[in-house]
N, C-alpha and C positions, 0 to 999 in steps of 0.2 A: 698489372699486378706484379707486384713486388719478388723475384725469389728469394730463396730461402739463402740463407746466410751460406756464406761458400766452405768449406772444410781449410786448415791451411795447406801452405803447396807444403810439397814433401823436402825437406831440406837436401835430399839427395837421388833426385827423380832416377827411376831406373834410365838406361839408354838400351830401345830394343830397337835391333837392326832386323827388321823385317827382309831387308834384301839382303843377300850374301855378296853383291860387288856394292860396297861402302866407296871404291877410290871410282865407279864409274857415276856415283851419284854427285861424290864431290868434285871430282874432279882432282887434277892434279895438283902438291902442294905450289902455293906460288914461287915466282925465286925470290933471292933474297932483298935484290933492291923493291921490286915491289911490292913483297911482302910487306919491307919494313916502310912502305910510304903508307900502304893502306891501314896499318896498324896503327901508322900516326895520325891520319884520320879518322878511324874509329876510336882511340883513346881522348881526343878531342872533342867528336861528337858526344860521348859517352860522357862530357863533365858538363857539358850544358844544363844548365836549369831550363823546366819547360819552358818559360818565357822567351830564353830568347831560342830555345827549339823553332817556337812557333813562329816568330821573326824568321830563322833562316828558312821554315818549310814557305810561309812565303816567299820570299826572298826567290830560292831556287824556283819555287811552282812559277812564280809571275815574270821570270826570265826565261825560264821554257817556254812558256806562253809568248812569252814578247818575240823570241827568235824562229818561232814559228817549229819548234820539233815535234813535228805528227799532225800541225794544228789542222793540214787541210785533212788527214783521214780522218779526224774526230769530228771537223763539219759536216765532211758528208757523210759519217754515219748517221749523224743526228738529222740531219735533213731527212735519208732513207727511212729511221726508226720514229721520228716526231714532225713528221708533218706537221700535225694539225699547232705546233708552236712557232712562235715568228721568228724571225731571224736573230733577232736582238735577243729572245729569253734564250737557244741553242748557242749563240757565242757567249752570253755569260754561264750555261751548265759546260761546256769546253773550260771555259776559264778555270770554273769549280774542278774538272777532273784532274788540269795539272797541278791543282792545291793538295787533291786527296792522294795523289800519286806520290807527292813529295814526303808528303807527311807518313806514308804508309812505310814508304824508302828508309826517313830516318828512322824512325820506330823501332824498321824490321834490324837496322843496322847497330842501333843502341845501345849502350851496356846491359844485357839479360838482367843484370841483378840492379840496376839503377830503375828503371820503369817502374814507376810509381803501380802498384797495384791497386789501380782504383774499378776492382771486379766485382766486387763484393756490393756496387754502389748501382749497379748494373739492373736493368727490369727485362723481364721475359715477355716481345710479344709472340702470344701464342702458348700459353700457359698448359691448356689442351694437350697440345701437341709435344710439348716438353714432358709433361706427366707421361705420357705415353712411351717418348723414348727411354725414360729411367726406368717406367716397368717393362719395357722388353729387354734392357741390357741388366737388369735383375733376373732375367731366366738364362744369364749365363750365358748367353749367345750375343755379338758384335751387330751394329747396325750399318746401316752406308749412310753417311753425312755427304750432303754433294753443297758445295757453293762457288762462290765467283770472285772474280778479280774486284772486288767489293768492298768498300771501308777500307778494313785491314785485317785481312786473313788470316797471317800471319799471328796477330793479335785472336781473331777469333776463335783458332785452334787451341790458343792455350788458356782461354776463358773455359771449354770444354772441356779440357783438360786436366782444370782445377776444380770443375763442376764432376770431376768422379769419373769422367768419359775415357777410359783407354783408347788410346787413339793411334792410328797410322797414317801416315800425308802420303799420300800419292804426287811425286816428284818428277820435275826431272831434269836430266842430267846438268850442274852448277859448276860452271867455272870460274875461277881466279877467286883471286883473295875477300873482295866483296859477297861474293854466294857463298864463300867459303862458310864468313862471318853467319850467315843467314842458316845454311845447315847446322852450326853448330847450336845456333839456338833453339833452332826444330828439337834437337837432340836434348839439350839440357833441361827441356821443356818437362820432356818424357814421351815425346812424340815417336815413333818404329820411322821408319824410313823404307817405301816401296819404289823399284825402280822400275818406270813405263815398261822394259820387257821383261814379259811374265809376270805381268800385274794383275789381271783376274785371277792365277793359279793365286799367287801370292797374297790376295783381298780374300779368298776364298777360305783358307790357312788361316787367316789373321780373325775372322769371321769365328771361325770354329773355335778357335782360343778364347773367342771370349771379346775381342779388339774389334772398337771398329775404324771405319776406314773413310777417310777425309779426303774428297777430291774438288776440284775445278771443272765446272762442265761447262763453261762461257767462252771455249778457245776454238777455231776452226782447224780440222785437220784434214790433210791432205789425200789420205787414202783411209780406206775400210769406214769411215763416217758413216752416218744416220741423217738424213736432212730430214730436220724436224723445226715447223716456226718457229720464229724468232722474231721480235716485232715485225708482224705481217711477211717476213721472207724467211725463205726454206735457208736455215745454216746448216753445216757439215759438225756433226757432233759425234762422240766418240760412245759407241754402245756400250763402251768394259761396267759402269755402271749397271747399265738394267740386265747388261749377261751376268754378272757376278750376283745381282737379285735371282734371278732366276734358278741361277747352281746353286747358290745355299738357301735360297728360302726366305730371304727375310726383308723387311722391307728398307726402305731408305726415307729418310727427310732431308727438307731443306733448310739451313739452318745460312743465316748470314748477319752479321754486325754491323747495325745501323749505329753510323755516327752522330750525335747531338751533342752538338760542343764536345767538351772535353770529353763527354759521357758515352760508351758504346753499347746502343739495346741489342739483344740477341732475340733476331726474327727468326720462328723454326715455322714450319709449315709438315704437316704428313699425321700420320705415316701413309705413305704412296706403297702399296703392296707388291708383293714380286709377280712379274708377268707371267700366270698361268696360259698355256699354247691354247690357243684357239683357232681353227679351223679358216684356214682361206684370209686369219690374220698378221699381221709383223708386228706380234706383241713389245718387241723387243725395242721396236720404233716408236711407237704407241708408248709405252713406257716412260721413254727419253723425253718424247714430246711433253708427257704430264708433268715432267719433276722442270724443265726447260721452261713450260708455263711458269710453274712457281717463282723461279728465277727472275723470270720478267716482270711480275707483279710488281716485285720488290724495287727491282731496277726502274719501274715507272714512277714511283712514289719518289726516288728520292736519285734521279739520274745522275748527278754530278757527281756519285760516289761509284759508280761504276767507270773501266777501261774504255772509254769512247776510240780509244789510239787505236786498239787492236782492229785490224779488218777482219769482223764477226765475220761476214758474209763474200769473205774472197773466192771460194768456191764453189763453183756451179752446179745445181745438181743435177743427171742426168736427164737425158732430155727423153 
């Protein structure tokens, strides 16, 4: 089903800085020399016509591919999470991910105001569930949007965005001229900017205003995690999600942008309700675990558009 015609963007998006250390998000200015190389690379980038964009996202994808960067951790994730596929379909969805990664790269790097807005062209699966979120952020209160290193994030924040969603990204800390380029567009978007410390107070704040809060739940972290499955094995995931459900109340979806061709559908899933305590339970896990399913639904149907690089499942959980 079709959504409904999008609003236009605002010609001069507010910038709400959610965090008070703005130079620990961005990082340091670059210096000058290469400042001014990476500038001449994005002002380059930024006059391509998508044709030959899509040349160089190949181009780059299938020479990363070819020189082998991360190619053995993306096999054996894929072996670990898809068994049941042969060896031949798991090296062509690897091939697929250093396409979607390149592509997602230039995108996120592009002139802001060059990228064609073709949002409005865009279909909702999960119509349900989108109706849903528009009437809870009509009572004034903020929701928790959780998705993944998926499509183009980047891109799908500010599809939300334009869809009426006040929003804040959950960050973290970017350096040099590159990330640089990448915050700024979060910013001119109309996106808040939270920084990992003091990000539940901070999601909690943004919540009550009315904002909601846009994170990544498909990364392993090294302490205070949650191991909760993940195609068939316990990952280390990060609970500030279902705690910041639980301290204000409200619930969270899953919301991720499937690529089709040129075209990105917006998959939402929920609402997943905030974990009321239950007795002799780790609702809080439990939680995690639910919205972490969703994720993976999505990521089965269409794997080649997910992070295979990253080692989901580098940490052990306790014995």
């Amino acid at each position: 089903m079709s959504s409904p015609a999008l609003p236009p963007a605002p010609s001069s998006p507010s910038v709400r800085l959610t965090s008070p250390h703005l130079r620990r998000i961005i990082g340091e200015p670059p210096g000058p020399l290469s400042g001014f190389l990476s500038n001449l690379v994005l002002r380059v980038l930024a006059g391509l016509s998508r044709r030959s964009r899509e040349v160089l996202v190949h181009f780059v994808g299938g020479l990363a591919h070819l020189l082998g960067i991360r190619r053995r951790v993306a096999l054996e994730n894929l072996a670990l999470a898809l068994p049941e596929r042969s060896e031949a379909e798991r090296r062509a969805i690897a091939k697929g991910v250093y396409i979607t990664m390149a592509r997602t790269a230039l995108e996120s790097l592009a002139d802001r105001d060059r990228l064609p807005p073709h949002w409005e062209q865009e279909e909702t699966v999960g119509q349900e569930a989108w109706n849903a979120l528009q009437a809870h952020v009509a009572t004034g209160k903020g929701a928790l949007l959780v998705t993944a290193h998926f499509g183009n994030w980047e891109t799908l924040g500010g599809i939300l965005i334009q869809r009426g969603i006040p929003l804040n990204a959950l960050v973290r800390p970017l350096k040099g001229a590159i990330n640089l380029r990448i915050a700024e567009n979060r910013l001119h978007s109309g996106a808040g900017l939270i920084y990992p410390r003091g990000a539940v107070q901070e999601t909690v704040e943004a919540i009550h205003r009315g904002e909601s809060v846009y994170m990544l739940l498909d990364q392993a972290i090294p302490s205070k995690g949650v191991f909760v499955p993940f195609f068939g094995r316990l990952a280390s995931t990060t609970p500030a999600m279902a705690i910041a459900a639980q301290r204000t109340q409200v619930p969270a979806w899953v919301v991720m942008g499937v690529r089709e061709g040129t075209r990105m559908h917006v998959h939402i899933e929920g609402p997943f309700p905030p974990p009321a305590p239950v007795e002799g339970k780790d609702v809080i896990t439990e939680h995690t675990a639910q919205v972490t399913a969703a994720l993976e639904r999505v990521i089965r149907q269409h794997p080649e558009q997910w992070m295979w690089l990253h080692r989901r499942w580098k940490y052990a959980p306790p014995s």
